[in-house]
C-alpha positions as CSV (number, residue, x, y, z in Angstrom):
1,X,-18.7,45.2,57.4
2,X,-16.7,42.2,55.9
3,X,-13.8,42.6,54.4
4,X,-13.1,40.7,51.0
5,X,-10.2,39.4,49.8
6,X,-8.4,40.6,46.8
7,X,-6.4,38.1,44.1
8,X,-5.2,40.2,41.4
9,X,-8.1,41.9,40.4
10,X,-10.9,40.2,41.2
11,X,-12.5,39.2,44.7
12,X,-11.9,35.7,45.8
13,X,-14.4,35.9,49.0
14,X,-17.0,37.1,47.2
15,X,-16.8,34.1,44.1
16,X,-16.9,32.1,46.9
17,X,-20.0,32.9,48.9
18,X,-21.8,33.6,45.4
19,X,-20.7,30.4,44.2
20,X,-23.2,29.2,41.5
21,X,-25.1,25.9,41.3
22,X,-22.4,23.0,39.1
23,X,-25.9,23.1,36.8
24,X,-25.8,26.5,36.4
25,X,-22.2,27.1,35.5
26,X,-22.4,26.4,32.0
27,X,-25.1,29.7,31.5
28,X,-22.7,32.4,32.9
29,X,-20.8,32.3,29.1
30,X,-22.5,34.9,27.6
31,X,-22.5,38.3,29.2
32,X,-19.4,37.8,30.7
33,X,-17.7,39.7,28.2
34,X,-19.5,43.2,29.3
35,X,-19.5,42.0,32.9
36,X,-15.6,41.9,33.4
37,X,-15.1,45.3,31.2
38,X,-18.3,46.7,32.2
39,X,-16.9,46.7,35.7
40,X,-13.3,47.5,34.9
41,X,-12.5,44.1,36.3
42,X,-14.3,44.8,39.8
43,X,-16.9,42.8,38.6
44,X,-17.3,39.2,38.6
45,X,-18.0,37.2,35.5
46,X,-18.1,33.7,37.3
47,X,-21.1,34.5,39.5
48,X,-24.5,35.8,38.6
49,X,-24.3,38.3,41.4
50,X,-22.3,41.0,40.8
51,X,-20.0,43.0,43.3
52,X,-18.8,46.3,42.6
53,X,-17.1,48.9,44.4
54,X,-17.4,51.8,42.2
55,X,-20.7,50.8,39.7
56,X,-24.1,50.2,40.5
57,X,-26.1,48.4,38.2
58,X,-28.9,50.6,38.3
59,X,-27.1,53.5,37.7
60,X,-25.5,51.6,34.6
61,X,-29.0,50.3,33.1
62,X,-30.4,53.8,33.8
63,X,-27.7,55.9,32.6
64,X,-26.4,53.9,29.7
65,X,-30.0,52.4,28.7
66,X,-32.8,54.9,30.2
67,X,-33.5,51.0,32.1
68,X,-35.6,51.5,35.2
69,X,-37.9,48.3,35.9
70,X,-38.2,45.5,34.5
71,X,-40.3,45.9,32.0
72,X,-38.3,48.3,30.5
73,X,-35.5,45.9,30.5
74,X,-37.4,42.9,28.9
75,X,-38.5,45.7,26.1
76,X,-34.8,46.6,25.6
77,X,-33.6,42.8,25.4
78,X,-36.7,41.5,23.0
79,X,-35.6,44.6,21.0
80,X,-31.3,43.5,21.0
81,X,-32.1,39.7,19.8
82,X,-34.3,40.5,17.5
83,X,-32.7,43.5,15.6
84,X,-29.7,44.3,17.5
85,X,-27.9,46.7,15.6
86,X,-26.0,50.2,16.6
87,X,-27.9,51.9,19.6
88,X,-26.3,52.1,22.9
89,X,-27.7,55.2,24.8
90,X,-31.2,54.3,25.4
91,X,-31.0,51.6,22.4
92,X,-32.2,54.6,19.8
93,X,-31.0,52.8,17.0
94,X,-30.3,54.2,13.5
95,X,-29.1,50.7,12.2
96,X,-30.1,46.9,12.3
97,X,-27.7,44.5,12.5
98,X,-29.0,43.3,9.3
99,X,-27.5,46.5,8.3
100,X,-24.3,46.9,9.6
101,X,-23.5,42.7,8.9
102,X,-24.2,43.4,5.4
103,X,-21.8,46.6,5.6
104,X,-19.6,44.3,7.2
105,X,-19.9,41.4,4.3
106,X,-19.6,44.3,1.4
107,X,-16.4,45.3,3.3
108,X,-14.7,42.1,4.0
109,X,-15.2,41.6,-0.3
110,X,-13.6,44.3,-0.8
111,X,-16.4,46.9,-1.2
112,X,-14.2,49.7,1.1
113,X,-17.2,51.9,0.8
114,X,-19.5,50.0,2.5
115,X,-17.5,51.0,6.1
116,X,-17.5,54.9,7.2
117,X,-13.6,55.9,7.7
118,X,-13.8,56.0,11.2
119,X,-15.5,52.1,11.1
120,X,-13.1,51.0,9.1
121,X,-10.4,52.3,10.7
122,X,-11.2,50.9,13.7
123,X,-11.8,47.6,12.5
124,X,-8.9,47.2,10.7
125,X,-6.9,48.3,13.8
126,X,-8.6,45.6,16.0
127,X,-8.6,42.8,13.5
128,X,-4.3,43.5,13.4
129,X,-4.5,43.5,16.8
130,X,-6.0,40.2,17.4
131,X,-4.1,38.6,14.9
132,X,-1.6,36.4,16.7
133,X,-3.0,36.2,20.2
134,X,-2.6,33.3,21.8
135,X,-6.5,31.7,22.2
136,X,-6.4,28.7,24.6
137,X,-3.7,26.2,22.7
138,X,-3.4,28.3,19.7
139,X,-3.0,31.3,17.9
140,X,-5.5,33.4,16.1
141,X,-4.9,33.5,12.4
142,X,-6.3,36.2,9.8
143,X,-8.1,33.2,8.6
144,X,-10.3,33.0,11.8
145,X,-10.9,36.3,11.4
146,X,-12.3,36.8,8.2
147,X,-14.5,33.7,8.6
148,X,-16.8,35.8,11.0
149,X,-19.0,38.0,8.9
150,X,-21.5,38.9,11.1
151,X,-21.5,41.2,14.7
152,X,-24.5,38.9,16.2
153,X,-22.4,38.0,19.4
154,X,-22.4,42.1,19.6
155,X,-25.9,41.8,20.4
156,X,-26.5,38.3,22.3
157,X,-23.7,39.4,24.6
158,X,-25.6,43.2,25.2
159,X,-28.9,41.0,26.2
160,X,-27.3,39.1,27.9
161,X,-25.2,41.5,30.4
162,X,-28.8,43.9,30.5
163,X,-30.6,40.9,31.7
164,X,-27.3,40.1,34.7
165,X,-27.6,43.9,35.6
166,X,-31.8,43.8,35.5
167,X,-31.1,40.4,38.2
168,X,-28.7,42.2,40.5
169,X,-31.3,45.5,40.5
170,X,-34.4,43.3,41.6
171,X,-35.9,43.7,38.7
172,X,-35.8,40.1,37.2
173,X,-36.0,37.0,39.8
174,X,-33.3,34.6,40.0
175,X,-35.4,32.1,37.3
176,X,-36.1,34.8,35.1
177,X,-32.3,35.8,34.9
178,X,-30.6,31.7,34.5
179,X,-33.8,31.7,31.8
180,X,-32.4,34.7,29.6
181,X,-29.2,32.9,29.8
182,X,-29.9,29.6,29.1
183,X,-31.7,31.2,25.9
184,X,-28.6,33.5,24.9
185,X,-26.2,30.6,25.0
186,X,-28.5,28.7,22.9
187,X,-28.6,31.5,20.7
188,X,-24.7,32.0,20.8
189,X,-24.4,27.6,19.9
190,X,-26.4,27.7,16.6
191,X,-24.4,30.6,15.4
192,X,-20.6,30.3,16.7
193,X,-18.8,27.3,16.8
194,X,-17.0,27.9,19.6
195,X,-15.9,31.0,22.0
196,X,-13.6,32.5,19.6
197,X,-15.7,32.8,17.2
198,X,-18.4,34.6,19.2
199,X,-15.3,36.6,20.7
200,X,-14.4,37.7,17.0
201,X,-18.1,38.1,15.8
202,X,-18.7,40.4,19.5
203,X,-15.3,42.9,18.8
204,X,-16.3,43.1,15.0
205,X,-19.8,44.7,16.3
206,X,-17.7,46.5,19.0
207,X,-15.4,48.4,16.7
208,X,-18.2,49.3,14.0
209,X,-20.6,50.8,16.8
210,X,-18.1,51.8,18.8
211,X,-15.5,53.1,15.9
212,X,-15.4,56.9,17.9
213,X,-13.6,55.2,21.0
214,X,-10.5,55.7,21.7
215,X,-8.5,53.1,20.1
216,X,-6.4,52.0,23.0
217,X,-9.8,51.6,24.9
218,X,-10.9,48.9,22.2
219,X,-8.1,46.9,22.3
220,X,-8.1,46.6,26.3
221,X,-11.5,45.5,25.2
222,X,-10.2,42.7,23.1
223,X,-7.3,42.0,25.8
224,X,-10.6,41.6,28.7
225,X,-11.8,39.1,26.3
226,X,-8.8,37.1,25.5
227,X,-9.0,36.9,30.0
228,X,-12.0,34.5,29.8
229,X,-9.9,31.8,28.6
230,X,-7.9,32.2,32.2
231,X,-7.8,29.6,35.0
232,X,-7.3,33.1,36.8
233,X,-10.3,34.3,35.9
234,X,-12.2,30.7,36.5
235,X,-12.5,29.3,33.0
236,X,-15.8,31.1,32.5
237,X,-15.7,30.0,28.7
238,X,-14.5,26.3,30.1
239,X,-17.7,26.0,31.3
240,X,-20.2,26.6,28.7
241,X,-18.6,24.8,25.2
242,X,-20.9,26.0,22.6
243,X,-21.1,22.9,20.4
């Protein structure tokens, strides 16, 4: 059994002999997010294969989304873009994302009713957080955050990382995979700007859904994110510039 090499966190053999087509590069932007902190950095963002030592992807589609073949998985994604909103465990959800952004908007005005106590606390926890990171040559401003009003990257990156799990399970062919992608990161460019603000619109619908994590857990979130911008971690965003 080969042995891979380890550079930090992430496995340099395998990048290498799953290196994808220069054509292909720019497709791997969204679902890279959920890929890297899916796989508690194990996994590997800049390929569409995915190695793992501890998680199999068809225990994760199975377990997290009741996923078991692919038409199950083409159900779940058709259901994410077009609705989206706050399901996770078999996608059972109790909100749109019309819903929640217009929670979100009601919020950001100043309606503080329009958030639950735990949402908002969350939130407004992550949004602190984020304020001053350093993104590529800059620095995130509160500005940039409260420009984003809608968790839509929430969703296009969940597609997304279902349809990279449905590839590596056999249950979509190679085509069928670099197709989903090609139609998220379209998605992602008449939306977002650029990365960050898909990064800010995808931790926005993060904290919301996800407002009964553990805090500390959502900010490693945000600090996987912020790792996409690396060289380290092969410039995955560098890649794929959304306008």
């Amino acid at each position: 059994m080969e042995l891979y090499k380890f550079h930090g966190t992430h496995n340099i053999t395998f990048i290498e002999t799953n290196a994808v087509p220069i054509d292909k590069k720019p497709l791997l932007g969204t679902g890279a997010i959920m890929v890297y902190a899916f796989g508690f950095q194990g996994w590997t963002p800049q390929t569409l294969n995915i190695f793992s030592q501890a998680l199999d992807p068809a225990v994760v589609l199975t377990t997290h989304w009741f996923v078991n073949n692919a038409n199950d998985a083409n159900k779940l994604i058709e259901g994410v873009l077009d609705a989206g909103g706050s399901g996770w465990v078999g996608e059972t959800r109790s909100e749109s994302r019309e819903g929640i952004d217009g929670r979100l908007r009601r919020y950001s005005q100043g309606d503080k009713s329009a958030l639950s106590a735990e949402e908002a606390e969350m939130l407004d926890d992550i949004m602190d957080w984020m304020v001053g990171y350093k993104w590529e040559k800059a620095r995130i401003t509160q500005a940039d955050l409260d420009s984003i009003t809608t968790t839509l990257a929430w969703d296009i990156e969940r597609a997304a990382f279902i349809g990279r799990l449905a590839y590596n399970c056999g249950y979509f062919s190679e085509d069928e995979a670099w197709d989903l992608l090609d139609r998220t990161l379209n998605l992602a460019g008449l939306h977002f700007d650029n990365w960050l603000e898909y990064a800010i619109s995808f931790m926005k619908g993060a904290s919301i859904v996800k407002c009964d994590s553990h805090i500390a857990s959502m900010r490693g979130l945000w600090d996987h994110v912020c790792n996409l911008t690396e060289p380290s971690w092969g410039d995955v965003w560098a890649w794929s510039p959304l306008k």
